[in-house]
N, C-alpha and C positions, 0 to 999 in steps of 0.2 A: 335194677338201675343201669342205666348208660353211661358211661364216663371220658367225655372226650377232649382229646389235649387239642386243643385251636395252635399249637405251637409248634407241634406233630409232623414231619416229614417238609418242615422249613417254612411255619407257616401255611402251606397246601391245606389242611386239614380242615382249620374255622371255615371252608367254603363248603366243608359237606354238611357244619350243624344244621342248616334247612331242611336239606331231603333227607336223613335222616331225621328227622321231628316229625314230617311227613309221612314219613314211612314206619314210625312206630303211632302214629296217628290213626293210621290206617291196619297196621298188622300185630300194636301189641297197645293197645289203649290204654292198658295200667302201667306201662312203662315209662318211668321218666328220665331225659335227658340233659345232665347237668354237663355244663361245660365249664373247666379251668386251667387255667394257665398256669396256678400256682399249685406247688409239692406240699405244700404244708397246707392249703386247702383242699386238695385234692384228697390228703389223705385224712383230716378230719371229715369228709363227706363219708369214706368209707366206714370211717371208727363209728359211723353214728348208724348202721346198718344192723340189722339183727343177725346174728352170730350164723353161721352157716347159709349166708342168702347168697343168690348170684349177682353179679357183678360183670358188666361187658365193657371193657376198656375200647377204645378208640386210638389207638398212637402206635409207637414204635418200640423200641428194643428199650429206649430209655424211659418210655411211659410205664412199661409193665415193670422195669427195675425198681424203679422210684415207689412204686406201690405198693410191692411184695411182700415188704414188712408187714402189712396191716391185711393184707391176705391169709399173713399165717399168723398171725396172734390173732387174727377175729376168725380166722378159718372159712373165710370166705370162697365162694367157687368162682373161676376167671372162666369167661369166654373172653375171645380176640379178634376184634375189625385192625387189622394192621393196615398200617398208614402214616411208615418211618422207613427210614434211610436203609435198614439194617435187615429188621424184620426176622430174626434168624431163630426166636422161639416160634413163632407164627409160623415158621417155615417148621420146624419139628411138629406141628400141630396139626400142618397139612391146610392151613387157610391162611399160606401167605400168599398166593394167585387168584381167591375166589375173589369175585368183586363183591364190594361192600355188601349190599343187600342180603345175598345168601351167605356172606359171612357172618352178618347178624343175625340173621334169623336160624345160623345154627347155634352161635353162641348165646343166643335165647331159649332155644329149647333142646341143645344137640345133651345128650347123655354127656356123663363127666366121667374122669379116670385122675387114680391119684400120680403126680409125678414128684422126680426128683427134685432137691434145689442142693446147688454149693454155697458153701460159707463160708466167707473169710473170715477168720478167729485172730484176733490180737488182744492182747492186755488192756487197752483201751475201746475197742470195740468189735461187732459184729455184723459182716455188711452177706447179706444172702443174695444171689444171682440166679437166674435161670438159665441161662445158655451159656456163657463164657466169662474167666477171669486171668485176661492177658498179662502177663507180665514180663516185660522187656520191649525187644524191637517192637511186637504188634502192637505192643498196649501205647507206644510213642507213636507208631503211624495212624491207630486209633485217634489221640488229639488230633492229629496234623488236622485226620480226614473231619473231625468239626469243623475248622477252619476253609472246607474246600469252598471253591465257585456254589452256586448255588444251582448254575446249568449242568455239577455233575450230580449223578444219582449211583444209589445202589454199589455194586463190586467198582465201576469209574470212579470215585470219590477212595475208595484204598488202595489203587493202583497210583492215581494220583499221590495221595499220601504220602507210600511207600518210594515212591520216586525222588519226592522232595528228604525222606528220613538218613538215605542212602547217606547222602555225606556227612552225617554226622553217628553212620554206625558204628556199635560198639561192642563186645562181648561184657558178658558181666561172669565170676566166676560162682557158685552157687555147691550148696550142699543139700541135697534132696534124702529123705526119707520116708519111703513110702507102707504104710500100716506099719511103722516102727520099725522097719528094716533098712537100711542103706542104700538105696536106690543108684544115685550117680552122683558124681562129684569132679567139677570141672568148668569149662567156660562154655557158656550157652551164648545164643544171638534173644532167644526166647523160651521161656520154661509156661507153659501155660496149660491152664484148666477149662474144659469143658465137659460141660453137659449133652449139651447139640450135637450133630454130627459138624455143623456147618456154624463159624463168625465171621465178622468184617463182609456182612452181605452175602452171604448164600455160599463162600470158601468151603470147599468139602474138608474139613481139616481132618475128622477122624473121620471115617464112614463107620468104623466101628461101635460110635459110642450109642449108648440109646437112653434114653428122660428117666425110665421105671427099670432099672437093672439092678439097683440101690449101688451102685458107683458111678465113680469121675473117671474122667478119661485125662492123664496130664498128654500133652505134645511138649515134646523137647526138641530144637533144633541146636544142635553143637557150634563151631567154631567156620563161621565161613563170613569171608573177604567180601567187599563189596559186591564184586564180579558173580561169585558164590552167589550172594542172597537173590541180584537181580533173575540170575538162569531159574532160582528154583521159585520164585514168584508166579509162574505160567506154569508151573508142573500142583501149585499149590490149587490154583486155578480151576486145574483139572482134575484133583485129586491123587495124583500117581507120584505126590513127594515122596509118598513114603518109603517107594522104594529105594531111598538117597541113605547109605549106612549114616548119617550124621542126623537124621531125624529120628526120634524113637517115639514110642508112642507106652504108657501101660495102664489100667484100668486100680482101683487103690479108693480107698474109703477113708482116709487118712493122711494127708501129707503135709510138712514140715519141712519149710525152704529158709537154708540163711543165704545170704548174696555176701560179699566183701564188699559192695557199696550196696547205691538206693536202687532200686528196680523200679522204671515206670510200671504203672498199674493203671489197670481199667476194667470191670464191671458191668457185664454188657452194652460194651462199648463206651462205658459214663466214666470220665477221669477220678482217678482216686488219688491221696497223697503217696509218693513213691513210697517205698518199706524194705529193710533189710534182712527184716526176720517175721514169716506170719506162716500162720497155720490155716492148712483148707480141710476142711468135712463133708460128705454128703449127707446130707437131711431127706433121709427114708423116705417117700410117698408120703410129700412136705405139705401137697397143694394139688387141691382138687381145679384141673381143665378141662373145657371142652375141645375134642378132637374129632378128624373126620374120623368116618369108618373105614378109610386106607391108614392111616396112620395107627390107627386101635392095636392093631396087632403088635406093636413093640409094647405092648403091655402088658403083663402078664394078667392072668383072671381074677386073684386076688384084687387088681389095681383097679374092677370095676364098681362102680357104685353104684348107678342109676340109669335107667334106661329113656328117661323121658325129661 
């Protein structure tokens, strides 16, 4: 089945359900195309699928978010037509530049590999991610950048953001513990988790991290002035923050952040309620994707499933 968000990359999206309809008309005849706009329809469409079927979304960072529950309690397989702001698991998957067509027709019949997912763990709930879960400054330039023009796109829509976030930055002070050990303790601009190499639009933020390693990658940026954040925004850009002693980066299967106040939060890019105490996990080779065969190699051979 096909599953497309008409809401998807700002509205854009509803103009492709034709040719696609057309184009599984022609290339996959028993394939149907259901389109919704709503989350809580969307994902009784998927609950009503037979347990291990595939599944081809159609949307952005927040279409595959909003899903992923019902992907791994039905154990569903995801292919991905990206066609959102953000796009930053499409991007780890290697089909966030093919155009639509051949990115269906891989995630129609491309081979699948099992990947990573993080998970926010609180007493009251459990929210699972695939690429990223900001929290502090990026996860408050994250809202702005919902709010943006609808003429910006892509990394222009978190530049913008971050621009407008500036005057209202602030350090938060934080106690991190990473697999049960003591990690750092002190005042951050941003303590954040990924999966991805790349959030906030294609950002190289770790290069190191990779989907099947069975860890999280946290980014920590320390204690820096307005003047501070704006210089290392173009060094973020390009990947070469890390050289900056006040960013750290370390890999951890386990971590345990309290803040002295709230931390904004966001969830592949999707706002969450702030928090001043939660727990992240990674969820082992959580969710079966389709991937190109350039991207396949950050996965190790156990993480294959099927060839066809």
């Amino acid at each position: 089945m096909v599953l497309l968000n008409p809401r998807a990359a700002g509205g854009q999206a509803a103009a492709l359900a034709q040719p696609v309809r057309s184009w599984l008309a022609a290339h996959a005849p028993g394939v149907a195309l259901v389109e919704s706009d709503s989350i809580e329809r969307s994902r009784a469409t998927l609950q009503c699928l037979p347990r291990s079927s595939r599944v081809v979304l159609i949307g952005g960072d927040g279409t595959l978010h909003h899903m992923l529950p019902v992907l791994l309690t039905h154990r569903l397989a995801l292919g991905v037509v990206p066609l959102g702001s953000g796009n930053d698991t499409a991007r780890a998957l290697g089909v966030a530049e093919l155009p639509w067509a051949k990115a269906l027709d891989l995630a129609l019949r491309g081979p699948t590999r099992r990947m990573d997912v993080g998970e926010l763990v609180t007493p009251r709930q459990r929210v699972p991610f695939f690429s990223s879960l900001a929290a502090g400054f990026d996860a408050a330039v994250g809202r702005r950048a919902i709010e943006s023009p609808r003429w910006l796109s892509g990394t222009s829509r978190y530049v913008w953001a971050t621009m407008g976030e500036l005057g209202s930055l602030r350090t938060h002070r934080v106690r991190i513990a990473l697999d049960g050990a003591p990690a750092h303790e002190g005042e951050v601009i941003f303590a954040s988790v990924l999966n991805t190499r790349s959030y906030g639009s294609g950002m190289p933020a770790v290069p190191g991290a990779r989907v099947a390693d069975g860890k999280l990658d946290l980014l920590l940026a320390g204690h820096f002035g307005r003047i501070g954040t704006l210089a290392m925004l173009p060094r973020l850009l390009k990947g070469t923050h890390l050289s900056n002693t006040k960013v750290q980066t370390w890999k951890f299967q386990d971590l345990q952040i309290e803040s002295d106040d709230e931390l904004p939060l966001a969830a592949d890019g999707e706002p969450l309620e702030p928090m001043r105490r939660f727990e992240v996990r990674v969820r082992v080779a959580a969710v079966s994707v389709v991937t190109t065969k350039a991207q396949r190699k950050q996965f190790p051979a156990n993480a294959e499933e099927d060839q066809a």
